[in-house]
N, C-alpha and C positions, 0 to 999 in steps of 0.2 A: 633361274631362267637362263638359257644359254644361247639365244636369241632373241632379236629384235620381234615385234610384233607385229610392225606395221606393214604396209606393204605398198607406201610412198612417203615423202620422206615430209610432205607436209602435213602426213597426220601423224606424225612420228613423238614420243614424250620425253622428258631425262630419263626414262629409266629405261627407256630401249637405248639410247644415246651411253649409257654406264655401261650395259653389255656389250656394245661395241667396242667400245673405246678401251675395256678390259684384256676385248680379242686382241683391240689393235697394239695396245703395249707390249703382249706377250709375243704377236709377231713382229714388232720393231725390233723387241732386244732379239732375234734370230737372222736381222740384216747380214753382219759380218760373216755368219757360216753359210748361209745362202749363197754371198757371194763370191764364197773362197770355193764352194760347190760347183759355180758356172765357170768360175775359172780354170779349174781341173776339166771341163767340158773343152777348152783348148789344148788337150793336150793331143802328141798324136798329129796334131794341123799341122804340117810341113807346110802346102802348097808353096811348093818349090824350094825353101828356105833351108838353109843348111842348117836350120834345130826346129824344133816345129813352137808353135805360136806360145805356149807354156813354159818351156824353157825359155824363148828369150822374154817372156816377165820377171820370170827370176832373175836374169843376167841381169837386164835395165834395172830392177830394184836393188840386187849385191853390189854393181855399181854406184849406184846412187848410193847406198850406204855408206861402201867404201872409200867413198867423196866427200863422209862428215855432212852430207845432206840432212835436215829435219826429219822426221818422223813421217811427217805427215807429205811430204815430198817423195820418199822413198815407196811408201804405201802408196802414190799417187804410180809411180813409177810402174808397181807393182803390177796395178790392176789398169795401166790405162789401153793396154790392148783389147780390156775385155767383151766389150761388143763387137768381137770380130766373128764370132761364129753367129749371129743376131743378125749383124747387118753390115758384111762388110766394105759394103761401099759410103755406112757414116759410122763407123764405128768411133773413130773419136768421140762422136755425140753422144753415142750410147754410153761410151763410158763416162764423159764430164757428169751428163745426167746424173749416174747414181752417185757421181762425187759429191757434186755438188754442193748438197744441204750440209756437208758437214767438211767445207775445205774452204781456205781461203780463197776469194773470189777472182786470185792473181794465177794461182794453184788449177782451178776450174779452167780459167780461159787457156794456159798451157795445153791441158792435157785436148781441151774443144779443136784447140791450132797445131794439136803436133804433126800431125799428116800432114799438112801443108810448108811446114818448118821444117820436116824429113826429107822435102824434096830435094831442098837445096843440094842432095846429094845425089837423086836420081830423077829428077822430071825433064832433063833433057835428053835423056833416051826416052822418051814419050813425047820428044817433041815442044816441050812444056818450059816455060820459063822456069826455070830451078833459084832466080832470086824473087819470086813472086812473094815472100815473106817478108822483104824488106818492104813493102808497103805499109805494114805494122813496126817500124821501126823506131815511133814515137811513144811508141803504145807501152804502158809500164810492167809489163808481163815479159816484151818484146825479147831480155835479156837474160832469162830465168828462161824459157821455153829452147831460145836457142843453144843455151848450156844443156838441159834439157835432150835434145837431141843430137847434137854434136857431141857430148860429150860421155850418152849412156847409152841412147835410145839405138841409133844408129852402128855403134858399136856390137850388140847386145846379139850375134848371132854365130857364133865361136862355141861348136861343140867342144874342144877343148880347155875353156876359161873355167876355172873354179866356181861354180853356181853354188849359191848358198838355195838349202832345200826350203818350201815353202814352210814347214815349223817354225824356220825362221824369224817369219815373218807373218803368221800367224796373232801372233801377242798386239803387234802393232797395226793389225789391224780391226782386230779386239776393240781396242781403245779407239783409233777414228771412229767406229763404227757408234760405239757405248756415247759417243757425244750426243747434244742435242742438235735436233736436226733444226739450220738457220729458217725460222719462220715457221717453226713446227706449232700446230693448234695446242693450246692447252689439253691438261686433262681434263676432261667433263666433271668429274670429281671437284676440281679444285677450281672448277669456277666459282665465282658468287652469287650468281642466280641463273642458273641452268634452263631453268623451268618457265623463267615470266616470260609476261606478254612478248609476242611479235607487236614490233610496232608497224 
């Protein structure tokens, strides 16, 4: 059977619950290439920018490597523009989101806060307070996010900088992705009683 039967979910039984959850394994382990797929969807995106929005992920992640940054930092690096073609006016959001389930939760709130941490460099040519980040200055992330951007993020738009090509960085994102996702449901499988009573 290759799908469920039911056609709500409270007349639903474990063995429609197995077929799903079969699907859902085999589309989990396809996260990583999914989202190195939407990433290459940036490429090409200048809007205005002296490399267009794909190159400087590359940049901001070869940096951050080249920095002896973690693994999972760099890959953070990598992909945190990626809701820019989705939604660019929360793209940070878009991107913590898919981070999320499987990054440190210090990691996450960086990548949620770097548009706002980036300003520091231009929100007052918008008029905008450009220290409006130090309001988070307590915050234990506050010191990671603004390395973060001062020292990769903002830099990261140098058609001439040596970019490392995403194969790169491919492998390592392999690996964040093949983790388990934080608060991930079991498998239906490997529950203990799939099947009893609702109480």
């Amino acid at each position: 059977m290759n799908r469920a039967t039911f056609t709500r979910f409270d007349h639903s039984r474990a063995e429609d619950w197995l077929v799903i959850d079969a699907h859902y394994q085999t589309y989990q382990n396809g996260v990583a290439e999914r989202v190195l797929s939407h990433l290459l969807n940036i490429r090409g995106d200048h809007h205005g920018y002296p490399v267009d929005r794909y190159t400087h992920s590359l940049q901001t992640a070869t940096r951050a490597l080249r920095a002896d940054a973690d693994e999972e930092t760099v890959v953070c690096a990598l992909l945190h523009d990626i809701g820019d073609d989705l939604a660019p006016a929360n793209h940070a959001e878009i991107a913590a989101a898919i981070l999320e389930p499987y990054i440190d939760p210090l990691n996450a709130w960086m990548i949620r806060h770097h548009e706002l941490f980036q300003g520091y460099h231009y929100r007052h040519f918008y008029g905008l307070d450009p220290h409006a980040r130090d309001r988070y200055r307590d915050h234990p992330a506050y010191a990671r996010t603004v390395r973060f951007c001062d020292e990769w993020d903002q830099r990261s738009f140098d058609p001439h900088y040596d970019t490392l090509p995403l194969e790169h960085f491919r492998p390592m994102v392999a690996r964040l992705f093949a983790r388990q996702p934080l608060d991930a449901m079991p498998s239906v499988a490997s529950a203990s009683s799939p099947d009893k009573e609702r109480s």
